[in-house]
C-alpha positions in Angstrom: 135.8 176.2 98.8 133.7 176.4 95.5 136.3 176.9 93.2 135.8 173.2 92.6 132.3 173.0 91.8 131.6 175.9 90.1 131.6 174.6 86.1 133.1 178.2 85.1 136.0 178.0 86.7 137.0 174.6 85.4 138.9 174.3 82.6 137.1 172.8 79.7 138.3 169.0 79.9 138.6 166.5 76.4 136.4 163.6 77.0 138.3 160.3 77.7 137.7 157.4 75.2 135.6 155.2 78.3 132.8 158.6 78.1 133.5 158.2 74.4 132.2 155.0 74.0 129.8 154.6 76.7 126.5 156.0 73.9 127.4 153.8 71.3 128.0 150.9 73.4 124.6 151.3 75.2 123.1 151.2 71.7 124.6 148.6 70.7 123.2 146.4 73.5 120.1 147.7 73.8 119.6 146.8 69.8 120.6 143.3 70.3 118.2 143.0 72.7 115.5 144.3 70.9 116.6 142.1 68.0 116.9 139.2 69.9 113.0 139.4 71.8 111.8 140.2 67.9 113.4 137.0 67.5 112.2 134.5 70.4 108.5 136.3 70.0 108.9 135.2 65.8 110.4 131.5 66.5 108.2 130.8 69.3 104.4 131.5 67.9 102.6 128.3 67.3 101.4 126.8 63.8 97.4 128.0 63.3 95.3 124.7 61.9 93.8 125.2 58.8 90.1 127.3 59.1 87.3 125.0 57.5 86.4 126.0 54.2 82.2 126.6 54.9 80.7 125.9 51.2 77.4 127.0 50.6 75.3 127.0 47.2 72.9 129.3 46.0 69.9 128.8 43.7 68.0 130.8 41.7 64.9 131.5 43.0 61.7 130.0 41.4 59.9 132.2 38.2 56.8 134.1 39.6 53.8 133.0 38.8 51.9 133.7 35.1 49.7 136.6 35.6 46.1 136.2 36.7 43.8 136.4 33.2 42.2 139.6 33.6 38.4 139.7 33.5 36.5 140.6 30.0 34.8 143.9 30.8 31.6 143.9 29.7 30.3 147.9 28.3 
């Protein structure tokens, strides 16, 4: 009754060409796929406008003032 479904007493059996191919195949696919969303995602984005250029100028600031004349000290 479990001579069947025991995995020891099977014979080891070669892999058909179908089981063969089946990894690569899937691979294959699921590549292309991925390739082609990359793709769709990359033609599809819109065009961003231009960002305004904001321009601003600086200016040196003004010289202090001339010292205050100091006061004669009388002795």
């Amino acid at each position: 009754m479990f001579e069947d479904a025991l995995i020891e007493s099977q014979r080891p059996k070669k892999p058909s060409r179908r089981k063969l191919m089946t990894m690569p195949i899937a691979l294959l696919i699921h590549g292309l796929i991925v390739v082609v969303v990359l793709f769709v995602n990359f033609w599809m984005v819109d065009k961003l406008p231009e960002p305004s250029i904001q321009v601003t100028f600086y200016s040196a600031p003004p010289p202090p003032p001339p010292p205050a004349a100091q006061r004669e000290r009388r002795v």
